[in-house]
Structures are given as C-alpha cells and as structure tokens.
C-alpha positions as semicolon CSV with decimal commas, in nm:
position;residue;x (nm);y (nm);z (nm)
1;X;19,117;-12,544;-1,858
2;X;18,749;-12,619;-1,952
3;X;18,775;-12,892;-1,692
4;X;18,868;-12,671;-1,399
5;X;18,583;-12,461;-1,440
6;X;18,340;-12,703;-1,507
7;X;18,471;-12,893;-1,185
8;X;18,444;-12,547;-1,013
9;X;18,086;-12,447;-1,146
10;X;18,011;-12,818;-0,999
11;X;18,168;-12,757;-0,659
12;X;17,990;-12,453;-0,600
13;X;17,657;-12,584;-0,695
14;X;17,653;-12,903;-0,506
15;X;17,864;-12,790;-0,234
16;X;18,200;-13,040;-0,307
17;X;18,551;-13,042;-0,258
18;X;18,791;-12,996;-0,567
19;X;18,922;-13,382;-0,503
20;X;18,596;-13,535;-0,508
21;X;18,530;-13,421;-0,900
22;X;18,711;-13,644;-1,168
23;X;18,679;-13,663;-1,555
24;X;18,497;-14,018;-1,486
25;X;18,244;-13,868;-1,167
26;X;17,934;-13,950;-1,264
27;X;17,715;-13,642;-1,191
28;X;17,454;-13,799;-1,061
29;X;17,531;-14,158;-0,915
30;X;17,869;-13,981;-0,819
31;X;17,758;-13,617;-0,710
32;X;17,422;-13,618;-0,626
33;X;17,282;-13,433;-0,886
34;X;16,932;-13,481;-0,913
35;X;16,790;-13,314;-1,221
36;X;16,698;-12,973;-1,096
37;X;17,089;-12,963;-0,998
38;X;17,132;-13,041;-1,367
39;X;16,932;-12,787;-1,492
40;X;17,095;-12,531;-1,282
41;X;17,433;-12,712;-1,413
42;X;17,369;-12,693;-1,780
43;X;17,244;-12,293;-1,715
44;X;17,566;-12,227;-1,562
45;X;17,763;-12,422;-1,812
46;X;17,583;-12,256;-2,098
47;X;17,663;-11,908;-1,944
48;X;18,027;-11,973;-1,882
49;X;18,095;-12,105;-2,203
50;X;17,850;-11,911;-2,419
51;X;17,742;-12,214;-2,537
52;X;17,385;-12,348;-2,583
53;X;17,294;-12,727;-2,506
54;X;16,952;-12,893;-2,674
55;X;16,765;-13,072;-2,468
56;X;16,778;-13,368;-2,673
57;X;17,206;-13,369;-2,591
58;X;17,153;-13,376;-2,207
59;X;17,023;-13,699;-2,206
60;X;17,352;-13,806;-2,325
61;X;17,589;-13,647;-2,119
62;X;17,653;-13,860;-1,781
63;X;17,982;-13,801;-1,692
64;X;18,199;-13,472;-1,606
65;X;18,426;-13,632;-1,898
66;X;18,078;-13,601;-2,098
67;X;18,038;-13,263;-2,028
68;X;18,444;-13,150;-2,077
69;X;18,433;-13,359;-2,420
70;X;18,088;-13,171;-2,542
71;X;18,242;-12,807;-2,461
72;X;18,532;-12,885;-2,622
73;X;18,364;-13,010;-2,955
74;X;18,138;-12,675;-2,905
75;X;18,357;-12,461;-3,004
C-alpha cells in the first residue's frame, strides 16, 4: 500500500511508467531525480502521509525501498 503511492507520487513527478519503479530503484542514479525533484518528492511524500522528514534523514534515504521502509517506521 505505502509502496503504490509512493511509486505513484514518483511517476507523476518524474514522468515514469509504473514498471520502471522497484523497491531497489535508486531515485536518483535510477530515476533521474536531481535534488529539486527530491525536494518536490519529500513535499509530496510528507503531504500524503502526514508525515514530516528532517533534513538531516534525507541524506539517508537512496532508495524507493528507503523511502517505503522510513514511512512505515513513521507511523
């Protein structure tokens, strides 16, 4: 569930398919994120999820799987 919206938040915002996103795409080496996609990302995220992501825990997140596990542990 928090996967296929964070894949679909993604595919809107960089303009992918569905099959190109996978728990291991890297957003930006995969993607083609650069960081002003990420910012826009981690907005959108936050929204969706009413959630709220420091700065300091962007750095770490790489991966979709990064972003699916840090929801998760959210809430």
């Amino acid at each position: 569930m928090v996967f296929e919206k964070i894949r679909a938040i993604l595919c809107e915002q960089l303009e992918l398919n569905e099959d190109q996103v996978t728990m291991n795409s890297n957003i930006a080496e995969d993607l083609g994120a650069d960081s002003l996609d990420v910012v826009d990302l981690i907005m959108s995220i936050e929204d969706e999820f009413d959630v709220e992501v420091p700065d300091e825990d962007i750095e770490g997140i790489k991966t979709v799987g990064d972003v699916v596990n840090y929801i998760e542990n959210a809430k």
